[in-house]
ZAVO-500156 format. One record per atom (N, C-alpha, C): residue in one letter; x, z, y; atom name. Coordinates in nm, 3 decimals. Layout:
// residues N
KERO  aa        x        z        y  at
KERO   A        X        Z        Y  CA
...
//
This chain:
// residues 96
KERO  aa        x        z        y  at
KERO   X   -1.578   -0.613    0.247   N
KERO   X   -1.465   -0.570    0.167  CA
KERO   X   -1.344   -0.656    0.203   C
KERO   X   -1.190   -0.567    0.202   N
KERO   X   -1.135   -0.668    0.240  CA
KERO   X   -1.000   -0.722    0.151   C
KERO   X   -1.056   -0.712    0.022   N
KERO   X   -1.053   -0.788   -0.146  CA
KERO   X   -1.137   -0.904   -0.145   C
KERO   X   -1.063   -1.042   -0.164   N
KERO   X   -1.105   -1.106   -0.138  CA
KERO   X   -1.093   -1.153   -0.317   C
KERO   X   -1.150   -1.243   -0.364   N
KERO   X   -1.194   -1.293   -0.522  CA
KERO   X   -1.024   -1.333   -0.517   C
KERO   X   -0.938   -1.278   -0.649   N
KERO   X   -0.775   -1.304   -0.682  CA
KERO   X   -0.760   -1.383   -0.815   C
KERO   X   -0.665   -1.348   -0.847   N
KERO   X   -0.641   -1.395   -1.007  CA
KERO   X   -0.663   -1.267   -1.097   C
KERO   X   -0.696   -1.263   -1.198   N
KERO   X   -0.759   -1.195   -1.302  CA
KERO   X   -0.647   -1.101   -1.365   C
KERO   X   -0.654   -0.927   -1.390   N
KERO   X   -0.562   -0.895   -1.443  CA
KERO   X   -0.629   -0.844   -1.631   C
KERO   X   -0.556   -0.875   -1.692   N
KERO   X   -0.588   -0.810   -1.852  CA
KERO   X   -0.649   -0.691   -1.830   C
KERO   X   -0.720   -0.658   -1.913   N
KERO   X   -0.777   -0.480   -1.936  CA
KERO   X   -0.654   -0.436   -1.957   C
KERO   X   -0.550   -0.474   -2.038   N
KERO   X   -0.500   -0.355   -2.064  CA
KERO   X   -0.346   -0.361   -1.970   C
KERO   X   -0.317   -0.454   -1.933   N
KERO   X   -0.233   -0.405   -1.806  CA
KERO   X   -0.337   -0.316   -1.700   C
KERO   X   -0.438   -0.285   -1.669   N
KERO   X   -0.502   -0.221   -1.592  CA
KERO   X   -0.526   -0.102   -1.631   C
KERO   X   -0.580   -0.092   -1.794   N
KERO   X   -0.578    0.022   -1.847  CA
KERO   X   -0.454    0.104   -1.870   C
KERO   X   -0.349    0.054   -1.860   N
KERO   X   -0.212    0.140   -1.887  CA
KERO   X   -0.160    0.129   -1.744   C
KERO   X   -0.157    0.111   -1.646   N
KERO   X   -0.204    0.143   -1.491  CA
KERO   X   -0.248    0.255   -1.486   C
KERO   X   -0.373    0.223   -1.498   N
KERO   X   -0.471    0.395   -1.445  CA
KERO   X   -0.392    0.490   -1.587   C
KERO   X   -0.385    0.451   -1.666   N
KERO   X   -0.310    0.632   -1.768  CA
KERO   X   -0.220    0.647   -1.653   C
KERO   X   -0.099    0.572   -1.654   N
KERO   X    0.082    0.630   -1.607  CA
KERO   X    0.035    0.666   -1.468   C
KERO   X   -0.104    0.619   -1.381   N
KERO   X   -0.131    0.677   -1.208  CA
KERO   X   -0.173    0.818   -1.236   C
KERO   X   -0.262    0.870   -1.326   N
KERO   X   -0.307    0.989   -1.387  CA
KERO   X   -0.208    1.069   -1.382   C
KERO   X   -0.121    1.064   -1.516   N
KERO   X   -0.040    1.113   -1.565  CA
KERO   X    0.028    1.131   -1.417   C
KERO   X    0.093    1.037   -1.356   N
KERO   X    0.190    1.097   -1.273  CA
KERO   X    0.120    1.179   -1.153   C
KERO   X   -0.023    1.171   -1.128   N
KERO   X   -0.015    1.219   -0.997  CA
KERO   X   -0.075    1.383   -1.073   C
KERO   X   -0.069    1.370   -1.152   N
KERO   X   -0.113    1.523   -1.245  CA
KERO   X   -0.005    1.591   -1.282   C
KERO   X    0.141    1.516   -1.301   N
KERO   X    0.268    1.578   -1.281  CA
KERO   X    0.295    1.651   -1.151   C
KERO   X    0.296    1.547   -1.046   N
KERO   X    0.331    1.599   -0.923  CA
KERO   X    0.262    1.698   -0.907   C
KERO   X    0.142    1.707   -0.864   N
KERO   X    0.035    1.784   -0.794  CA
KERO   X    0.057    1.944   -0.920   C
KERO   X    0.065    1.909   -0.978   N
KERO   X    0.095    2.091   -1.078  CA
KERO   X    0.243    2.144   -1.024   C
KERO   X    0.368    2.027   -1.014   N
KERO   X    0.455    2.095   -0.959  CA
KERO   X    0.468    2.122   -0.790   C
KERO   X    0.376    2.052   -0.727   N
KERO   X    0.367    2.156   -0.559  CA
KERO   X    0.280    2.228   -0.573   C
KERO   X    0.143    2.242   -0.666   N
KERO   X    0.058    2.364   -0.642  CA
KERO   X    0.098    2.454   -0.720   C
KERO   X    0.175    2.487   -0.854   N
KERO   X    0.170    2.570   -0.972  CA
KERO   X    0.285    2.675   -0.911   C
KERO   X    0.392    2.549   -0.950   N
KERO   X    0.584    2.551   -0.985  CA
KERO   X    0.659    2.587   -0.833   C
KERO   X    0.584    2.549   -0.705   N
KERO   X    0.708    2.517   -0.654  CA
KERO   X    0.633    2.657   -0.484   C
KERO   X    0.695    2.718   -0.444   N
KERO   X    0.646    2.856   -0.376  CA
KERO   X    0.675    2.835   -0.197   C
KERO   X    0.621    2.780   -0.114   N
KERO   X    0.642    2.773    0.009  CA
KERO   X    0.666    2.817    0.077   C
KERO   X    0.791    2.863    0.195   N
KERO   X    0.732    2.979    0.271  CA
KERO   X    0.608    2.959    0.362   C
KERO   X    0.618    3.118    0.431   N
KERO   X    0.498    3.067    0.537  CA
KERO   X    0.489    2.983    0.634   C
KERO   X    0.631    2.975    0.704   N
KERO   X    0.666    2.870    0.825  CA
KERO   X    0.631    2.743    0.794   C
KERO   X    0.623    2.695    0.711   N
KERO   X    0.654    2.586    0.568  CA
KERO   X    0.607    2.428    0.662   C
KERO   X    0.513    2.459    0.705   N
KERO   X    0.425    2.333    0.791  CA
KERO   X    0.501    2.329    0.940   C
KERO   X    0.575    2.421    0.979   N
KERO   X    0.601    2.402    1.096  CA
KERO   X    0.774    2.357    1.070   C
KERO   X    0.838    2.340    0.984   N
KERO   X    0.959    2.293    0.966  CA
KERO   X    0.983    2.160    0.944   C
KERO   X    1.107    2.104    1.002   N
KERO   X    1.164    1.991    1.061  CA
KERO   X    1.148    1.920    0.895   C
KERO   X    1.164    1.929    0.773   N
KERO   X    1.177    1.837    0.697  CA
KERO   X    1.009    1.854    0.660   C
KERO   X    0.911    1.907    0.676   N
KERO   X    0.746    1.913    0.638  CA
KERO   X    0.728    1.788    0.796   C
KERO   X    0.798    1.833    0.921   N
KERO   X    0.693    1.717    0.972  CA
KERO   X    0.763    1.608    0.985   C
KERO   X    0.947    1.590    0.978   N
KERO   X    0.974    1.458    0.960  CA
KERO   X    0.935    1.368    0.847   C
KERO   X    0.905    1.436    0.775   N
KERO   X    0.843    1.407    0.622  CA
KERO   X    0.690    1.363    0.641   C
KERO   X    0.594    1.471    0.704   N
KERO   X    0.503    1.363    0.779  CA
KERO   X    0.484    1.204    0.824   C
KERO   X    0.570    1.203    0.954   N
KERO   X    0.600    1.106    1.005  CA
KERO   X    0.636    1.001    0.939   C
KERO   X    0.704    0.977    0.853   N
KERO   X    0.745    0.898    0.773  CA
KERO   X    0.646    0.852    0.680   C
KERO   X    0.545    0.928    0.634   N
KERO   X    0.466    0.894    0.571  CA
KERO   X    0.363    0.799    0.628   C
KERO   X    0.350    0.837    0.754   N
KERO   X    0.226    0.783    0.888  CA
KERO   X    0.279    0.688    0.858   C
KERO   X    0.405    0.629    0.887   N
KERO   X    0.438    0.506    0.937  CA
KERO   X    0.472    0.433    0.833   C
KERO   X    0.493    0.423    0.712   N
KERO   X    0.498    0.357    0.589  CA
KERO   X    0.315    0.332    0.585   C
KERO   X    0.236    0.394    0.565   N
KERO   X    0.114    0.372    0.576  CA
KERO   X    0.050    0.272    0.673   C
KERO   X    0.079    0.318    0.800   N
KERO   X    0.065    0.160    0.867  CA
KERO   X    0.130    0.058    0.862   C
KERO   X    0.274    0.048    0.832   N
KERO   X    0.333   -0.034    0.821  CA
KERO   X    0.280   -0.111    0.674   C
KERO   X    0.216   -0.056    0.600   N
KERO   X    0.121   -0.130    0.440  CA
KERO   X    0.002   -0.155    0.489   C
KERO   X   -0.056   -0.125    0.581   N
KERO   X   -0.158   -0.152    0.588  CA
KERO   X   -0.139   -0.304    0.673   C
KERO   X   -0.033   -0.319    0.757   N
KERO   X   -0.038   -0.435    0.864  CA
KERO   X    0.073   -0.530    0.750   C
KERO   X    0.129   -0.509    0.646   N
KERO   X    0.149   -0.618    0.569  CA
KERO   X    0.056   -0.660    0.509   C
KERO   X   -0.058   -0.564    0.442   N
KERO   X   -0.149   -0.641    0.347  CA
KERO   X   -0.276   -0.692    0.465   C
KERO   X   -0.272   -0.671    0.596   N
KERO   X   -0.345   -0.747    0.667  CA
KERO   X   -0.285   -0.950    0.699   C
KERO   X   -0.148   -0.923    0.684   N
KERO   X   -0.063   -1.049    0.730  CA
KERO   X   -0.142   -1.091    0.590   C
KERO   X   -0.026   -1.061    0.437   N
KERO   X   -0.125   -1.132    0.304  CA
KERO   X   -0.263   -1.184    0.328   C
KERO   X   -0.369   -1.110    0.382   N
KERO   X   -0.506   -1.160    0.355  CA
KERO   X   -0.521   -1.250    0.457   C
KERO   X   -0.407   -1.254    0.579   N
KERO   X   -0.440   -1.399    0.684  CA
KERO   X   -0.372   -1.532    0.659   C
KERO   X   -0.287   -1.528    0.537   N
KERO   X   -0.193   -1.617    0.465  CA
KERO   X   -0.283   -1.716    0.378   C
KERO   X   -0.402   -1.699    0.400   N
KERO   X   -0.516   -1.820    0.317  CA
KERO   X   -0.563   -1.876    0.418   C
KERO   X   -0.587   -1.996    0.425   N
KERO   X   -0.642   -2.077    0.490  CA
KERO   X   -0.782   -2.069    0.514   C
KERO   X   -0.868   -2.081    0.378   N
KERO   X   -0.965   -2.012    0.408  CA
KERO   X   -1.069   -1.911    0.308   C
KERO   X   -1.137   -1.820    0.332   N
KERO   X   -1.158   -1.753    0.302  CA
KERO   X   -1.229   -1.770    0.094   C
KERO   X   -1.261   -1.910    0.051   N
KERO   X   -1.243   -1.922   -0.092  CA
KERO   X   -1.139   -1.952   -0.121   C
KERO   X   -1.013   -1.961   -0.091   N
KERO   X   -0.874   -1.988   -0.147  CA
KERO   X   -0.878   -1.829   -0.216   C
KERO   X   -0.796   -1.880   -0.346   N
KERO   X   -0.698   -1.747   -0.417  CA
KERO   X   -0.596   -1.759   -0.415   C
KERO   X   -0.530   -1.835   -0.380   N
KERO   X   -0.382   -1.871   -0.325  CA
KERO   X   -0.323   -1.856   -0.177   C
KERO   X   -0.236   -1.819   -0.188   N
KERO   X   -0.161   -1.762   -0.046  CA
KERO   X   -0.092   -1.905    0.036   C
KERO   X   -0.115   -1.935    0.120   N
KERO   X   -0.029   -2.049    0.176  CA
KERO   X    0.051   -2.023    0.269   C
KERO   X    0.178   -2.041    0.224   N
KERO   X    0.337   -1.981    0.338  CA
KERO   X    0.337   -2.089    0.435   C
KERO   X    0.358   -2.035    0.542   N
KERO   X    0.322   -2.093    0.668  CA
KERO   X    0.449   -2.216    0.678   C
KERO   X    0.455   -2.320    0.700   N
KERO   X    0.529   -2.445    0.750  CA
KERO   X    0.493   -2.485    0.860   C
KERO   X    0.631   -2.531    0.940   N
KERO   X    0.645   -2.564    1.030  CA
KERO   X    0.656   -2.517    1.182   C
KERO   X    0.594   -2.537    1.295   N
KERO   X    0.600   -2.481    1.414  CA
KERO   X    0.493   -2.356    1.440   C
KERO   X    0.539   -2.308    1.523   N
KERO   X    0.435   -2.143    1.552  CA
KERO   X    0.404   -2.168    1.676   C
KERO   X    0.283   -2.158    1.641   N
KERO   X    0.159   -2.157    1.803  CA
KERO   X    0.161   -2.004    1.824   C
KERO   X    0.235   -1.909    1.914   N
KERO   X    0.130   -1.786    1.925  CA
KERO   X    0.158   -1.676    1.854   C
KERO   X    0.026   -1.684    1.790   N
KERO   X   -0.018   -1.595    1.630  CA
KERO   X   -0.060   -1.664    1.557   C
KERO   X   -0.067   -1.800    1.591   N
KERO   X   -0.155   -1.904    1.499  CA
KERO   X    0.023   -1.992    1.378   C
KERO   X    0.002   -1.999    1.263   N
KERO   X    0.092   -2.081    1.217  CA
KERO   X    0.018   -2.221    1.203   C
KERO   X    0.112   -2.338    1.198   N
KERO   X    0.041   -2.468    1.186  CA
KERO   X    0.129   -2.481    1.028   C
KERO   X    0.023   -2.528    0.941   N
KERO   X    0.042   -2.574    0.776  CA
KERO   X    0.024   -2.782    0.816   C
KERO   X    0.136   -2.788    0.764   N
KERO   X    0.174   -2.936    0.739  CA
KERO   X    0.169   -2.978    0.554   C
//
């Protein structure tokens, strides 16, 4: 897994999390499947695949920040993040 042991969140900041993620993705999803009427071309038009694209690349681009976060510990029982000081080897940072 690549959740590593963090700091602890309340039930109920978590529980009022998952309602407002519900709620909203149960908003959206009724207004593109119910409310809102496509044409047929619909997938082959410039704002469906620049709209794509954009999505791809926000997605990797989150995925290769929260890879940097999880290499920002020294070592793997830290729950604390350590910001890199000093000189850069590479890909390697040196912590002073």
């Amino acid at each position: 897994m690549l959740i590593r042991g963090g700091k602890h969140s309340s039930y109920l900041t978590t529980i009022l999390a998952f309602i407002f993620c519900c709620l909203n993705s149960y908003s959206i999803a009724e207004e593109i499947l119910v409310y809102h009427v496509y044409p047929k071309n619909y997938l082959f038009s410039l704002s469906f695949i620049s709209g794509t694209i954009i999505f791809f690349i926000g997605f990797i681009l989150n995925l290769q920040a929260d890879a940097i976060l999880r290499n920002l510990r020294k070592d793997n029982n830290q729950r604390d993040y350590q910001i890199p000081r000093g000189r850069r080897r590479k890909n390697n940072f040196l912590y002073f």
